[in-house]
VMD Tcl script that draws the C-alpha trace (Angstrom):
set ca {
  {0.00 0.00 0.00}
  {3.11 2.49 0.79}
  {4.78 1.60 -2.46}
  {1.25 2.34 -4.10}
  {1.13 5.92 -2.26}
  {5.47 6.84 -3.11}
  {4.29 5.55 -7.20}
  {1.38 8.25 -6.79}
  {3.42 10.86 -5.60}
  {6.12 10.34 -7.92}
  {3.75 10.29 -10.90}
  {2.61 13.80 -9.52}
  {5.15 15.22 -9.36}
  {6.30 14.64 -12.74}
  {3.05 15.71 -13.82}
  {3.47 18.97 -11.79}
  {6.60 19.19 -13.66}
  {4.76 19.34 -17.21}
  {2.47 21.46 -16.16}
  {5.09 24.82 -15.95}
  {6.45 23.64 -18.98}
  {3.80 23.78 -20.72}
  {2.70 27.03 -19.84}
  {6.15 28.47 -20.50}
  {5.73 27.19 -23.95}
  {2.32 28.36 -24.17}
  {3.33 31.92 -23.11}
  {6.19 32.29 -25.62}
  {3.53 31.21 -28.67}
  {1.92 32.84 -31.24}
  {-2.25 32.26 -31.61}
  {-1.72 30.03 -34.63}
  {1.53 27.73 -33.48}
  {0.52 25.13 -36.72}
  {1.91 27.67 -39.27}
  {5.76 28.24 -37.37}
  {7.31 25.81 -39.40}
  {10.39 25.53 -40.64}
  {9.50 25.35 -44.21}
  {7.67 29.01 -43.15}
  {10.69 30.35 -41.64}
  {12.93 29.42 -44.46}
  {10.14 31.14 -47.26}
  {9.40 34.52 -44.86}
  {13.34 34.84 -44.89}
  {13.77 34.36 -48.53}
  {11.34 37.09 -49.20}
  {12.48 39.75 -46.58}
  {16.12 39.06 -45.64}
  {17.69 42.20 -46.28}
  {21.29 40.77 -47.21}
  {19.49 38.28 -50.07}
  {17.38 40.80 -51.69}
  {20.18 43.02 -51.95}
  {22.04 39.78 -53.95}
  {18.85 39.59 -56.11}
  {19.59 43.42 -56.71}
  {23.12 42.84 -58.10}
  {22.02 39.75 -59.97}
  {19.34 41.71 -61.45}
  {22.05 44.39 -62.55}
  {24.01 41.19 -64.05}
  {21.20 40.30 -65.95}
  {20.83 44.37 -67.19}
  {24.04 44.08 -68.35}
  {24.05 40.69 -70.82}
  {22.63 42.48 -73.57}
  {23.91 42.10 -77.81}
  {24.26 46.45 -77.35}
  {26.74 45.86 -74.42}
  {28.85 43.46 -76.23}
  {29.31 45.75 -79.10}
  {26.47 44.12 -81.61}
  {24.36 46.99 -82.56}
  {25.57 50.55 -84.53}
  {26.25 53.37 -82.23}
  {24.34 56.80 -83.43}
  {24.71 59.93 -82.33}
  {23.06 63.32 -83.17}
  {24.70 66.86 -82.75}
  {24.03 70.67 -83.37}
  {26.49 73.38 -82.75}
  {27.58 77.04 -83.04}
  {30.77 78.62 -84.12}
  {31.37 82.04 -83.87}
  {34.46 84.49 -84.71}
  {35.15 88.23 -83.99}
  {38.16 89.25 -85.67}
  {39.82 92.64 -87.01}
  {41.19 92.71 -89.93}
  {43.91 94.69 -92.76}
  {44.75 93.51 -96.18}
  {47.04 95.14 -98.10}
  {47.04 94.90 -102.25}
  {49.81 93.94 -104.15}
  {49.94 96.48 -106.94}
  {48.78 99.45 -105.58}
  {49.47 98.70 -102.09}
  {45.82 100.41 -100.85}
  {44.76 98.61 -97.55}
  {41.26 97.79 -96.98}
  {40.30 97.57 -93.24}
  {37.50 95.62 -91.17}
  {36.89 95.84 -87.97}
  {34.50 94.06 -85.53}
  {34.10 91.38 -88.29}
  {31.56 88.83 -87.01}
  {30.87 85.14 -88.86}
  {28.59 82.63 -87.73}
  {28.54 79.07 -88.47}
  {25.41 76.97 -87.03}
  {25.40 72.90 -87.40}
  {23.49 69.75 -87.14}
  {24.06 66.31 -88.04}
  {23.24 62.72 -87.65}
  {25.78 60.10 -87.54}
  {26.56 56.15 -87.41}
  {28.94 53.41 -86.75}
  {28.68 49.99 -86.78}
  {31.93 47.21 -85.93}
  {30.78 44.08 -88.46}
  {33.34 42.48 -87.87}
  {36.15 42.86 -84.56}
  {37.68 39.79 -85.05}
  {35.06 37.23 -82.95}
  {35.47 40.05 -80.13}
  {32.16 40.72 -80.36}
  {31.06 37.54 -79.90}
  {33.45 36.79 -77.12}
  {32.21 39.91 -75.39}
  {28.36 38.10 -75.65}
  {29.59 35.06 -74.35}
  {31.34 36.63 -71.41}
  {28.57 38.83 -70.42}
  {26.12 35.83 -70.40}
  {28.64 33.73 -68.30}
  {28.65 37.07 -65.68}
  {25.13 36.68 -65.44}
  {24.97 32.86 -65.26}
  {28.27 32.97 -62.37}
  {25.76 36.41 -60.38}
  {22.93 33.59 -60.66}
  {25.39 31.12 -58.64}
  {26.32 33.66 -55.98}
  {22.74 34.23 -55.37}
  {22.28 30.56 -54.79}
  {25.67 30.53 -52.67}
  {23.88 33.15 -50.60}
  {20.50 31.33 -50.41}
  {22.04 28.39 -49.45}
  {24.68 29.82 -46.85}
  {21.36 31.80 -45.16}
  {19.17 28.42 -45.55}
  {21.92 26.75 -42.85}
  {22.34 29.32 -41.03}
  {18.70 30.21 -39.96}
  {17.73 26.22 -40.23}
  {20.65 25.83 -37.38}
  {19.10 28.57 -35.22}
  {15.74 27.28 -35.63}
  {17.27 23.92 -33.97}
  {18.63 26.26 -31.71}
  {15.76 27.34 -30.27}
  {14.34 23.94 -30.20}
  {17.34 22.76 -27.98}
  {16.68 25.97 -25.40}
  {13.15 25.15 -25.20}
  {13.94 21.50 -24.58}
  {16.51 22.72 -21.96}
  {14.04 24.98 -20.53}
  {12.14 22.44 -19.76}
  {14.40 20.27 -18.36}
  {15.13 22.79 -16.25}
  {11.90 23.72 -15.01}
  {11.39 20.00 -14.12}
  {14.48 19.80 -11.77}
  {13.09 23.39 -9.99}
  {9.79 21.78 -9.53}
  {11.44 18.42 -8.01}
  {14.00 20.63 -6.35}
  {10.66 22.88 -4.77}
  {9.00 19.13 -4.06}
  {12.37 18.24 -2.14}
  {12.44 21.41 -0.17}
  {8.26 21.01 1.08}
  {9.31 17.46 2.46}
  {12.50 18.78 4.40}
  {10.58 21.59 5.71}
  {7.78 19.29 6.67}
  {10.32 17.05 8.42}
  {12.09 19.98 9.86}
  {8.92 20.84 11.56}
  {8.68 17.58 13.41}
  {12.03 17.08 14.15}
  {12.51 14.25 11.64}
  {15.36 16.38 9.60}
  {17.87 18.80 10.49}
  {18.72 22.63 9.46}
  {21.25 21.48 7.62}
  {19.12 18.92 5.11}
  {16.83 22.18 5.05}
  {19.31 24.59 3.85}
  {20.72 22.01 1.39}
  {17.64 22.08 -0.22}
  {16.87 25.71 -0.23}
  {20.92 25.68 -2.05}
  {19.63 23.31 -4.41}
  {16.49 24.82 -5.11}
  {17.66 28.58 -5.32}
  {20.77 26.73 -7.82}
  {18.48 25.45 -10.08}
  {16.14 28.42 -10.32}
  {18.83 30.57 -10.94}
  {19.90 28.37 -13.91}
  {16.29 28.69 -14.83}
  {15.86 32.18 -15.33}
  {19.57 32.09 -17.14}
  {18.05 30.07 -19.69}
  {15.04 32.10 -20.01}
  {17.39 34.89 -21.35}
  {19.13 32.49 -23.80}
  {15.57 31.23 -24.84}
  {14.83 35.13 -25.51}
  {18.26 35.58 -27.78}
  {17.64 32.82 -29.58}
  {13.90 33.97 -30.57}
  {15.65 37.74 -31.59}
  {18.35 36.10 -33.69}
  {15.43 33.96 -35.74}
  {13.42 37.15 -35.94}
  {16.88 38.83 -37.34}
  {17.33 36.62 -39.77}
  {13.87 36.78 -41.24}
  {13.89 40.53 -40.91}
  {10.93 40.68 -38.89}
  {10.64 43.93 -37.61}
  {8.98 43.18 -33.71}
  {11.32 41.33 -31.97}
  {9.33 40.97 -28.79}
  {6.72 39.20 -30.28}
  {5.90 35.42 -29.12}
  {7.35 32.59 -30.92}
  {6.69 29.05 -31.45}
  {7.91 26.50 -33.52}
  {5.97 23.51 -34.88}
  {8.37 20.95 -33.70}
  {9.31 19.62 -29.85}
  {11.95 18.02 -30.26}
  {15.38 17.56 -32.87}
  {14.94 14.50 -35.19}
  {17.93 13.58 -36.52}
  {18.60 12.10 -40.01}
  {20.67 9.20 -39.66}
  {20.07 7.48 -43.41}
  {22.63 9.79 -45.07}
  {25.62 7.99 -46.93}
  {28.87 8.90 -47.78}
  {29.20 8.09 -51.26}
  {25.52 9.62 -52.64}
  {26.63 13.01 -50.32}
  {30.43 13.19 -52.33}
  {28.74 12.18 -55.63}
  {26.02 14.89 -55.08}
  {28.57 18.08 -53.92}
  {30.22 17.39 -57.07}
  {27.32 17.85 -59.33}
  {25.63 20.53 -57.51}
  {27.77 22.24 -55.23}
  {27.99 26.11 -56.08}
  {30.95 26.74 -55.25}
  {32.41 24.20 -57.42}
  {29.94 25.77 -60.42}
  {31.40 28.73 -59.39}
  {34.95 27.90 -60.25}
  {34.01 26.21 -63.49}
  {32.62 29.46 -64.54}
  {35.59 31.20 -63.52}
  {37.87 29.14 -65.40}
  {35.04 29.67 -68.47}
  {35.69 33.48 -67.78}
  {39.15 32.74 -68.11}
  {39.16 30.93 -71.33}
  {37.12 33.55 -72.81}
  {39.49 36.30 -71.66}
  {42.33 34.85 -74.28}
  {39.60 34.41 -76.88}
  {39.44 38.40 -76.38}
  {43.07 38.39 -76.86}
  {43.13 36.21 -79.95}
  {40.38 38.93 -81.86}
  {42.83 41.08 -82.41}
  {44.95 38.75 -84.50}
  {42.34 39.06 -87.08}
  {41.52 42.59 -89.16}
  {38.28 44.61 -88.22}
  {35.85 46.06 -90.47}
  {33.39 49.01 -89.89}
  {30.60 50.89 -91.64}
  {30.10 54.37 -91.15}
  {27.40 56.98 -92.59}
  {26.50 60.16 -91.31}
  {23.77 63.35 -92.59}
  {25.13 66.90 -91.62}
  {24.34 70.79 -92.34}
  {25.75 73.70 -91.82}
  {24.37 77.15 -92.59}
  {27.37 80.02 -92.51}
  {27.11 83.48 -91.71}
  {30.00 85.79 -93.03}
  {30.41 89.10 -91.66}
  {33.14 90.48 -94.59}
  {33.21 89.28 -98.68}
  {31.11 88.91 -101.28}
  {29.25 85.97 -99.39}
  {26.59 86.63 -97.08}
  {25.63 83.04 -95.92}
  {26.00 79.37 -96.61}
  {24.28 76.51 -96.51}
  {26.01 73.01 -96.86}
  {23.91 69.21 -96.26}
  {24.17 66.04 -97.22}
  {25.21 62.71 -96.36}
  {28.43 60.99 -96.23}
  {29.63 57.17 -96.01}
  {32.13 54.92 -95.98}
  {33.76 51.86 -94.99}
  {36.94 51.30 -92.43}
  {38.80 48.17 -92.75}
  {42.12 47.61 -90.34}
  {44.55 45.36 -88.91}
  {47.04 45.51 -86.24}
  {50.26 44.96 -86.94}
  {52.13 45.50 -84.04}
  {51.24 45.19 -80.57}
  {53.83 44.74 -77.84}
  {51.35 44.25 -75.04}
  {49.33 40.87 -76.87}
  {52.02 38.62 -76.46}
  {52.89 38.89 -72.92}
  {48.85 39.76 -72.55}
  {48.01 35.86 -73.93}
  {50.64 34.35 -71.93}
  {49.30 36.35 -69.02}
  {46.05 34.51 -69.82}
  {47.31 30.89 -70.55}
  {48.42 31.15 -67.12}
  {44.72 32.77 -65.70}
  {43.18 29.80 -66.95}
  {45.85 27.30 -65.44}
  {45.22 29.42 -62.14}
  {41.17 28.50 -62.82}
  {41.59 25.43 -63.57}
  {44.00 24.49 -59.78}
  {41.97 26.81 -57.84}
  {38.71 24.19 -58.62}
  {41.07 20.70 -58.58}
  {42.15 22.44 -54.81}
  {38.27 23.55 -53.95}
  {37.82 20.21 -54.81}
  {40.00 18.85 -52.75}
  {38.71 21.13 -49.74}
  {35.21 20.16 -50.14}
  {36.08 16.49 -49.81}
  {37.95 17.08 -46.62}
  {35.30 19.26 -45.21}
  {33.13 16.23 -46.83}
  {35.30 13.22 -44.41}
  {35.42 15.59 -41.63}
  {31.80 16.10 -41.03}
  {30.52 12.93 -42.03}
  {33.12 11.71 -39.30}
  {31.86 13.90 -36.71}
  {27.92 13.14 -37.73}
  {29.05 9.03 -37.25}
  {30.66 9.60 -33.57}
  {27.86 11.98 -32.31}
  {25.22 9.52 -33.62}
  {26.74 6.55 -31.85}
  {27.16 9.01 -28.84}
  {23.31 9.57 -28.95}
  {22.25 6.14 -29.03}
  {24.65 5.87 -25.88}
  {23.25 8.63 -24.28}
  {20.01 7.13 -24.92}
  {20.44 3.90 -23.23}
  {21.61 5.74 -20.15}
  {19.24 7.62 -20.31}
  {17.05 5.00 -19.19}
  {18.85 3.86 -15.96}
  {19.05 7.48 -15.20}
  {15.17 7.34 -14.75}
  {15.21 4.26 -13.54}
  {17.79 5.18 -10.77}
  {16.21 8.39 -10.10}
  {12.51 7.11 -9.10}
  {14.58 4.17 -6.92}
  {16.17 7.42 -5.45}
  {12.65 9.48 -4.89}
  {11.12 6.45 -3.41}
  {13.84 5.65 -1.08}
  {13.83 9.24 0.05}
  {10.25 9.28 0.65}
  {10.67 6.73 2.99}
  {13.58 8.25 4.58}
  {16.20 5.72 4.10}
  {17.96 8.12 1.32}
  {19.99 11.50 2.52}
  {19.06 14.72 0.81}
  {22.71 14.75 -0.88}
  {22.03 10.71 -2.35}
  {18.78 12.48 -3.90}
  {19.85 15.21 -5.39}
  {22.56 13.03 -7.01}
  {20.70 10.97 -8.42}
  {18.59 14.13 -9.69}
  {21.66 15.76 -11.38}
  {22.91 12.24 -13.03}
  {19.40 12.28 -14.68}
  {19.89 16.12 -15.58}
  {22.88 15.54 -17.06}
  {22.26 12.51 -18.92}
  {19.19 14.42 -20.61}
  {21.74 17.49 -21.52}
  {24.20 15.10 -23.38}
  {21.28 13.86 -25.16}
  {20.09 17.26 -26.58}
  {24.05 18.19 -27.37}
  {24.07 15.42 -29.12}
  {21.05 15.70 -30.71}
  {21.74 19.64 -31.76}
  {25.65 18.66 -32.92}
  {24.10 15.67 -34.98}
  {21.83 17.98 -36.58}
  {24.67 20.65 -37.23}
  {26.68 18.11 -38.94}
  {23.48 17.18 -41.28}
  {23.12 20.54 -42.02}
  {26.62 21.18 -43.02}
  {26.59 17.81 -44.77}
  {23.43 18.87 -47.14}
  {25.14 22.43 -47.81}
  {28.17 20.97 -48.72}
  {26.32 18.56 -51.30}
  {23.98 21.43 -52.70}
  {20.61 20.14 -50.84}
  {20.69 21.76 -48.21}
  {16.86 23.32 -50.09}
  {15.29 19.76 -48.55}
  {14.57 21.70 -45.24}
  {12.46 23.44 -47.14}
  {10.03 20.55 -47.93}
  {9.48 19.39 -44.91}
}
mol new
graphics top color blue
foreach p $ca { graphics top sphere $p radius 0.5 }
foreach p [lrange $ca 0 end-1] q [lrange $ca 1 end] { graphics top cylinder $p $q radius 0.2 }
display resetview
């Protein structure tokens, strides 16, 4: 019948545990808590993160800028008027008679207008080089936008876990103050008949003040966690509440090795990234190369001119009409475009190492995570399995105590070992999850957390 009565006491004070914990949660919620997803998160930050719309803004630009006028394509026209005027004296002197005929103040006027184009046919493939280069800008700004994406996709899906693990912590923690409070009503009941002494009493008042001073320390990291989510997604009232669909950090443990190395190689951006570059490069001694060849360009052009003479027989003067031609060249001699292509041999040799050592890199980065996701999943299942004598131990510990054959200091023991055991299962639940995130950015999927 005792053990009956110490099993219903225990049970209710877990459940008087829960029910704190829940309410914190509740108080730090929004009305609707079905819509904080992850998946939400990830698209409210894609829209208003102030750092990726800027990148949109340059790619935009990029994409401005890959036009046929900009690489050189399309005639250039131009239209212009003008005015010319002259005041001048003047004395001329014959030559027979030797009679000079003065001016003075003389005043001519010339007023103009024209209309005029040129167009580069042919520039020696420069032209299309220039195309091909401005396309491959835009294509390489479309990249960096991803790279961007993807760096702010980890970053805010690892501080969504975040705040998971500080809500999970917070309510460990507000379970030990409520079985720290529970231990502190018995002593002080026991005090009171003489059963315990000031000492058990004041350990448990220790205890209890220790653990809700870690409690309201995590309340502030709980808070900082919250801002830095609402940071990232640019939300403008910090202080709102905040939930998150989940409870808890499920960890992915079906990833492989091989699929992860064969995927970063086929999608990772930085690695598209350096193949552009060395593109870039390639294209950069094409540029070179155009001027080997001759150029050819078509002009044409309408002007007039009306003239206003201030001395002669001429009063005015009109001239119009339209003039053409054609401008064919080579160049013969340029000391620059040999040392210029070698320059660029060597830019493209530079392109082509700088990916084989990216490469490289990733697959270290690659070993080194996938190592540390292996050790901290076999540490979790570990964890796990003590986990369970750390309950087990602890209700042996309450239900000794409540009979009195277990000291204060034996309890609280056995209340820290399961404390601790149940914080080395959330690290290694959060540093698991870390390690998959890096794993999926490094392979280019890291856009999966935003299915779920």
């Amino acid at each position: 019948m005792r053990f009956i009565i110490l099993t219903i006491s225990y049970i209710m004070s877990i459940l008087a545990v829960l029910a704190p914990a829940n309410s914190l949660y509740a108080q730090d919620t929004p009305v609707k808590p079905e819509v904080a997803s992850l998946p939400l998160f990830i698209t409210t930050g894609l829209k208003n993160n102030y750092d990726l719309r800027i990148v949109r803004n340059e790619e935009r630009m990029a994409e401005n800028s890959a036009t046929r006028a900009n690489a050189g394509y399309l005639p250039t026209i131009t239209a212009n008027t003008g005015y010319d005027g002259s005041a001048y004296n003047r004395n001329t002197t014959a030559r027979g008679t030797g009679d000079v005929t003065k001016n003075r103040n003389t005043i001519d006027h010339t007023l103009s207008a024209g209309l005029n184009a040129e167009w580069t046919v042919f520039d020696g493939f420069k032209i299309q080089t220039n195309y091909k280069r401005l396309q491959e800008l835009r294509r390489q700004s479309a990249t960096q936008t991803r790279i961007a994406i993807e760096d702010y996709v980890a970053d805010l899906t690892a501080e969504y876990y975040n705040f998971i693990q500080q809500h999970i912590r917070m309510r460990n923690l507000n379970h030990a103050v409520a079985l720290s409070k529970e231990r502190l009503r018995i002593v002080l009941e026991r005090y009171s008949i003489g059963s315990a002494s000031r000492l058990d009493m004041q350990q448990a008042q220790v205890d209890f003040n220790a653990d809700s001073a870690q409690s309201v320390k995590q309340h502030e990291l709980l808070a900082s966690s919250r801002i830095r989510l609402y940071s990232l997604m640019a939300v403008k009232d910090l202080e709102s509440r905040l939930t998150v669909r989940d409870t808890a950090i499920n960890v992915t443990t079906d990833l492989t090795f091989d699929t992860l190395w064969s995927t970063t190689l086929r999608n990772n951006a930085s690695l598209i990234k350096a193949a552009q570059n060395r593109t870039l490069a390639e294209l950069d001694l094409k540029s070179i190369r155009s001027r080997d060849f001759p150029y050819i360009k078509l002009g044409a052009g309408y002007n007039y001119s009306h003239n206003i003479y201030g001395t002669g027989s001429t009063k005015t003067r009109d001239n119009w009409g339209a003039d053409f031609g054609v401008k064919i060249g080579l160049n013969i001699f340029d000391g620059n475009k040999r040392s210029e292509r070698r320059n660029a041999k060597i830019n493209i040799e530079n392109a082509e190492l700088a990916q084989q050592s990216l490469e490289q890199s990733l697959k270290a980065d690659l070993a080194d995570l996938w190592q540390a996701y292996q050790n901290n999943l076999r540490l979790l299942a570990l964890e796990r399995q003590n986990l369970l004598t750390a309950q087990e131990n602890h209700y042996i510990a309450y239900e000794r105590y409540m009979l009195g054959d277990l000291s204060g200091i034996e309890m609280r023991e056995a209340q820290q070992s399961l404390l601790d055991t149940e914080e080395r299962i959330l690290e290694a639940e959060y540093n698991t999850k870390l390690c998959e995130i890096s794993l999926r950015q490094l392979s280019g999927s890291i856009m999966v957390y935003l299915e779920e």
